[in-house]
C-alpha positions as CSV (number, residue, x, y, z in Angstrom):
1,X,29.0,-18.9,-42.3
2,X,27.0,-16.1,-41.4
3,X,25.5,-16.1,-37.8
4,X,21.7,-15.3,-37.6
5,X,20.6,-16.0,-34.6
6,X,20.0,-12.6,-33.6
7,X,17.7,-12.2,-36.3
8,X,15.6,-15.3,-34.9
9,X,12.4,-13.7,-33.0
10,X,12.2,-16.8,-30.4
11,X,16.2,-15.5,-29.8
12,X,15.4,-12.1,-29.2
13,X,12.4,-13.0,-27.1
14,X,14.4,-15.2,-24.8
15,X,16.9,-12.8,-24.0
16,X,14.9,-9.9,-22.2
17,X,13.4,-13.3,-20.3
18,X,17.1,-14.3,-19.6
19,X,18.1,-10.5,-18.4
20,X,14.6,-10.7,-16.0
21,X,15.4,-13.9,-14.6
22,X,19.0,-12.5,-13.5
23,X,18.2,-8.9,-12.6
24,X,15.5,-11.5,-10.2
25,X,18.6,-13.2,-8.8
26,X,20.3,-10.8,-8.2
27,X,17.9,-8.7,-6.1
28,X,16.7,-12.0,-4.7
29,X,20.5,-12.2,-3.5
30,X,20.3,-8.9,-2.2
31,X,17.7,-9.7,0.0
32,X,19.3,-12.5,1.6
33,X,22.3,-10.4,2.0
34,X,20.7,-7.8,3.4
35,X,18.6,-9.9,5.7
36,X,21.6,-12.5,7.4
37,X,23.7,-9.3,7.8
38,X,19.9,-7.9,10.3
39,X,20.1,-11.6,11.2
40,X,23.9,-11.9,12.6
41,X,23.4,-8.4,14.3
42,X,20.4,-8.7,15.9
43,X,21.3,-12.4,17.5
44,X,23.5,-11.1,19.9
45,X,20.4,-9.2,21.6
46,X,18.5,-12.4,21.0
47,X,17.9,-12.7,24.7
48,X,16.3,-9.6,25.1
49,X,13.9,-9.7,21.8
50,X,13.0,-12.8,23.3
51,X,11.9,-11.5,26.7
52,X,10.3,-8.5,24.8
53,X,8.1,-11.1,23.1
54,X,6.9,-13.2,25.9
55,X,6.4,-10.0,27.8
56,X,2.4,-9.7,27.2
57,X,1.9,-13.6,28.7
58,X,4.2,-13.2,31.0
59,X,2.5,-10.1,32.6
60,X,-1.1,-12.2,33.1
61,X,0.5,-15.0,34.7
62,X,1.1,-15.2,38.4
63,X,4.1,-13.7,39.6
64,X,7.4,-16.2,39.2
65,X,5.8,-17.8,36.6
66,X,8.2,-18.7,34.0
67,X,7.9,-20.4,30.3
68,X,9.0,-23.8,29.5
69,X,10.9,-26.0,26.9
70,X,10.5,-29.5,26.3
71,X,13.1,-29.9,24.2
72,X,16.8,-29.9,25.3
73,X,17.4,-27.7,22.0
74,X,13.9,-25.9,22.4
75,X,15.5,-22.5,23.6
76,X,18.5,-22.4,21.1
77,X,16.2,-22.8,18.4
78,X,13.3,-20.8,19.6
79,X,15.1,-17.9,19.4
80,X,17.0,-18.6,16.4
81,X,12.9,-18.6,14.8
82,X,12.6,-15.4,16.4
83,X,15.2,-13.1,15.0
84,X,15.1,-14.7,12.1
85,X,11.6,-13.7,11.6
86,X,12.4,-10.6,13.0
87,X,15.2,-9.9,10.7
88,X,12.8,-10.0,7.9
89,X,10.3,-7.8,9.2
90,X,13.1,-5.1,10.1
91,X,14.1,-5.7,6.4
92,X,10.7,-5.3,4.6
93,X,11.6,-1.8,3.6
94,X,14.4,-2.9,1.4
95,X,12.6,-6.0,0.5
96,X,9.5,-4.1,-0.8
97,X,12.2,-1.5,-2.5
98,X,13.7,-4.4,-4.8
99,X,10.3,-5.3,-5.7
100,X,9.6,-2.1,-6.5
101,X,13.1,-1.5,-8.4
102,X,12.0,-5.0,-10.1
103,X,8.2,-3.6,-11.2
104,X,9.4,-0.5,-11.7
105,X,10.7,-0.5,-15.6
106,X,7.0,-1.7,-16.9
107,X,4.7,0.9,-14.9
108,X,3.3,3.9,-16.6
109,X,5.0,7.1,-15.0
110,X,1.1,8.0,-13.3
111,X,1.5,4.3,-12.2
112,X,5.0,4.6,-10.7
113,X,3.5,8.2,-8.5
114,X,1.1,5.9,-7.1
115,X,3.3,3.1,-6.4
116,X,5.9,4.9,-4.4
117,X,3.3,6.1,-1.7
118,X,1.5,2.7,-1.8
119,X,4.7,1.1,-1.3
120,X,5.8,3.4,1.8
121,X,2.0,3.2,2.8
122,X,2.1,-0.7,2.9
123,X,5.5,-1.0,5.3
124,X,4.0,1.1,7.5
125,X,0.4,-0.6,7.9
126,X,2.5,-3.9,8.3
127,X,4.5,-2.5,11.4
128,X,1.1,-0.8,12.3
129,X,-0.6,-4.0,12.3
130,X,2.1,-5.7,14.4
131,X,2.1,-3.2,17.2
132,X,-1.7,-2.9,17.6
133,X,-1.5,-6.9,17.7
134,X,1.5,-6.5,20.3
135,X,0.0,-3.6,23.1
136,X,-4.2,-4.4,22.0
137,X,-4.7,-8.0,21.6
138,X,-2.0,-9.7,23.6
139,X,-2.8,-8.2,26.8
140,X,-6.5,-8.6,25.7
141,X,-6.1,-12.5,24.4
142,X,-3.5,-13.3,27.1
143,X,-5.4,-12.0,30.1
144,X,-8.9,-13.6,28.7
145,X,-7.5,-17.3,28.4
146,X,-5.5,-17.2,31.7
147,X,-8.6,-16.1,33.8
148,X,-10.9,-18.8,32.2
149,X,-8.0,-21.4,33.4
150,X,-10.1,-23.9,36.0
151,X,-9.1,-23.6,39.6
152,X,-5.9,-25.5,40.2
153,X,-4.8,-25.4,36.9
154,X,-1.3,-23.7,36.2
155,X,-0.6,-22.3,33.2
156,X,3.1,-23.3,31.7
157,X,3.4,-22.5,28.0
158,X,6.3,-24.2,26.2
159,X,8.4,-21.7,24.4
160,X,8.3,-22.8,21.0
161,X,4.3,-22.7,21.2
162,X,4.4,-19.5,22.4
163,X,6.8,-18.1,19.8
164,X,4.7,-20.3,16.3
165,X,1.4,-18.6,17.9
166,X,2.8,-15.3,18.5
167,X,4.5,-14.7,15.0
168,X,1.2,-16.4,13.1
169,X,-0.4,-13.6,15.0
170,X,1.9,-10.7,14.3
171,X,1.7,-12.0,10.6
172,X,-2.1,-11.8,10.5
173,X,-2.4,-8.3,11.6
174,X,0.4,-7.0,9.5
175,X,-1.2,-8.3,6.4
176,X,-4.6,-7.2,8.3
177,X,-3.7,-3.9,7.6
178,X,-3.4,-3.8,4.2
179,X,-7.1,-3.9,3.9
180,X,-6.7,-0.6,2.7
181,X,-3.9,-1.0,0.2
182,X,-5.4,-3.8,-1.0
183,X,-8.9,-1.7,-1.6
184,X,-7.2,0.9,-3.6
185,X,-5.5,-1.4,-6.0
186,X,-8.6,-3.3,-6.6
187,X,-10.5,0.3,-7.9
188,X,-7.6,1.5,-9.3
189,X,-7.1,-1.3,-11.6
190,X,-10.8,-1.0,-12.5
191,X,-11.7,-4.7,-10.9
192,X,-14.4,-2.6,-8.8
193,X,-15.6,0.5,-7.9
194,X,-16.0,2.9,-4.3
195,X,-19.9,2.2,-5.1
196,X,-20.0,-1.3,-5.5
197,X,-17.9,-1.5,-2.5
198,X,-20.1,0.4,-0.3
199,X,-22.9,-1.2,-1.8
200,X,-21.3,-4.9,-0.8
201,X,-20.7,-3.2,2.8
202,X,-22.5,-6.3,4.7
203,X,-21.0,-8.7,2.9
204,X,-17.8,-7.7,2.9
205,X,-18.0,-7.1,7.1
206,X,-19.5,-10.7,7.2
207,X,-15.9,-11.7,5.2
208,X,-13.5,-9.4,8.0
209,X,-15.5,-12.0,10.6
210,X,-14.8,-14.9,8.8
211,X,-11.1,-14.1,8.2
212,X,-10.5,-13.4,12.0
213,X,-11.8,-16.7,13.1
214,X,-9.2,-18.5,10.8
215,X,-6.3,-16.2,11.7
216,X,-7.1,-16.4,15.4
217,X,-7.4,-18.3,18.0
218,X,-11.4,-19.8,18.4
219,X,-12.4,-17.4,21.0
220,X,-14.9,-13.9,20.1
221,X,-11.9,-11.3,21.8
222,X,-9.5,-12.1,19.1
223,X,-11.5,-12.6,16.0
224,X,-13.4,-9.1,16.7
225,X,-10.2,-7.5,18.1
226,X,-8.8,-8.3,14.6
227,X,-12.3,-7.7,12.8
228,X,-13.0,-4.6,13.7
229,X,-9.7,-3.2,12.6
230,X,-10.1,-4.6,9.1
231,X,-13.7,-3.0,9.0
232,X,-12.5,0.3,9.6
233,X,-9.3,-0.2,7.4
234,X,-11.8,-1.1,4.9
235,X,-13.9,2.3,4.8
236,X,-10.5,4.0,4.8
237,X,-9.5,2.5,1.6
238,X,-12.6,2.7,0.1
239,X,-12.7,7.2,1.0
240,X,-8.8,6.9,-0.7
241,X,-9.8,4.8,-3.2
242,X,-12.6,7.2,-4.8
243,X,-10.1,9.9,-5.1
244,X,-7.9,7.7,-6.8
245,X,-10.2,5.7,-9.0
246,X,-9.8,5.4,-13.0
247,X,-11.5,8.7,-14.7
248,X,-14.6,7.1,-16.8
249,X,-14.2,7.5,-20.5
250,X,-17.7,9.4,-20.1
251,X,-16.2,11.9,-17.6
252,X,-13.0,12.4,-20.1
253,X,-15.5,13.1,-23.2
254,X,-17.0,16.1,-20.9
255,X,-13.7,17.2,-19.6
256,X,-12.6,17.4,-23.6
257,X,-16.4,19.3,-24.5
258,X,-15.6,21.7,-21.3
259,X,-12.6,22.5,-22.8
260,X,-13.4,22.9,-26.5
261,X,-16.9,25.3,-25.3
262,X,-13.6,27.3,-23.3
263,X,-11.4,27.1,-26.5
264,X,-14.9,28.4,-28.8
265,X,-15.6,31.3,-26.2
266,X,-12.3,32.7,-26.2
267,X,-12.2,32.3,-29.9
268,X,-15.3,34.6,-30.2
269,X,-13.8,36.8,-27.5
270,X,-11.0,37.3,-29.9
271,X,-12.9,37.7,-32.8
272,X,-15.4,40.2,-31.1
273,X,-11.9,42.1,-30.1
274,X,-10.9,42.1,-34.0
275,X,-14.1,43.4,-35.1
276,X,-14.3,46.1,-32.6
277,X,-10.9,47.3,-33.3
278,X,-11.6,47.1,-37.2
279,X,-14.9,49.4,-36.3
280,X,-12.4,51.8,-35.1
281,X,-10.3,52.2,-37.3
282,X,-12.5,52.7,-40.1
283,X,-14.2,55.1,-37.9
284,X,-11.2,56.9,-37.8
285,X,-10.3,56.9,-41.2
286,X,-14.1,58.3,-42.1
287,X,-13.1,61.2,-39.7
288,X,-10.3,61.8,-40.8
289,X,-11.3,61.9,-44.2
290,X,-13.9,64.4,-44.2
291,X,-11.7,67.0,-41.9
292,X,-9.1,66.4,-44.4
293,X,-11.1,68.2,-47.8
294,X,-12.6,71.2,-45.4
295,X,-8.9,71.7,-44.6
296,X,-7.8,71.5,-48.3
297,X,-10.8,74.1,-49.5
298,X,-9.9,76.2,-46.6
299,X,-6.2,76.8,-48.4
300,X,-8.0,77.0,-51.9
């Protein structure tokens, strides 16, 4: 009996599903792979990434002052968090590269050229945003709430605190930064435009407000140390984004016009060349063909 289920079309539409599905595993497992082995070598130093973190408190607070834990396994753990977090932002280059090797096949080649340099572009905002948040708004946010701190009061932050805030915070600021990424994708796909951005200006300042009181903490130093940022982010993409936005099919229909009054031109050029060279040789044939008889009566 003759097999036909490769002939079936709900066969042949479920295997290209089945081949994504384990082209996704497998770079799924490549991530993991990729991110234990940052993980197991960066836990040995998990000491000093730790100290490197708590750094901007530690530098407001009195001298001697020291963190606490709570918890008998507070530490252990705390710093298992840490480089584990840590691990995955060291890995987001090949993280972003197996999403990009995932997207890749379906682009348009003019969409894969602007995907490469978006992709590079967006690591490096993300590590931007995390060390602006690191040497700006720690020592900024840190030194603000330790000298509001009544009289008498001692400050002792317990280390897992510390490390939930601090990460939330490196988080927001990374993804803070792709404000401009983000702006170029939305024209580029032809959701909006550079002048309905600009015009939406206000509004859209309003929003970076907004977004930095729920990222932050409640106090005006850290939503407009993280507003402000996105704000100028913003007019950033919005100047890449108009050199990058979607031709109109108005502006193609002149392009085409352009080039058929070009092509029309040089064909009467050409023609003008023809007619001038067709003068010239009849004008040579006429002179030759009256020396020619003088010559012959001259013989006769």
């Amino acid at each position: 009996m003759t097999d036909n289920r490769h002939d079936d079309p709900e066969v042949q539409i479920e295997q290209p599903f089945v081949s994504h599905l384990l082209e996704l595993r497998d770079r799924l497992m490549r991530v993991v792979v990729v991110v234990l082995v940052v993980f197991l070598g960066l836990f040995y130093f998990a000491p000093e990434i730790y100290t490197m973190t708590a750094r901007p408190l530690l530098q407001q607070l009195p001298e001697g002052s020291r963190m606490i834990s709570v918890k008998p396994h507070g530490t252990f753990w705390s710093q298992m968090k840490l480089v584990l977090v840590i691990s995955v932002y060291v890995g987001m280059p090949f993280i972003l590269y197996q999403i990009w090797g995932f997207i890749a096949p379906g682009l348009y080649r003019h969409e894969r050229r602007l995907a490469v340099p978006l992709l590079a572009s967006s690591t490096v905002l993300f590590y931007a945003g995390m060390a602006f948040a690191y040497y700006v708004v720690f020592p900024l946010m840190f030194g603000f709430f330790i000298s509001v701190a009544p009289s008498g009061v001692e400050v002792a932050t317990d280390v897992n605190e510390y490390l939930d805030f601090v990460l939330k915070i490196f988080f927001a600021f990374g993804i803070a930064f792709e404000v401009p990424i983000a702006t170029i994708l939305l024209v580029w796909t032809g959701f909006t435009t550079p002048e309905s951005l600009r015009e939406k200006r206000p509004y859209i300042i309003l929003g970076t407000f907004v977004i930095g009181m729920l990222l932050t903490p409640p106090d005006l130093i850290s939503q407009t140390l993280l507003a402000l940022p996105m704000w100028v982010l913003f007019e950033i993409g919005v100047f890449f984004a108009a050199r990058f936005a979607p031709r109109d099919a108005d502006d193609e229909n002149d392009e085409e016009e352009a080039d058929d009054l070009d092509s029309d031109e040089a064909m009467e050029a050409t023609l003008d060349r023809y007619v001038y060279d067709e003068e010239a040789l009849a004008e040579e044939e006429r002179a030759s063909g009256v020396s020619k008889p003088e010559h012959d009566r001259g013989d006769g």
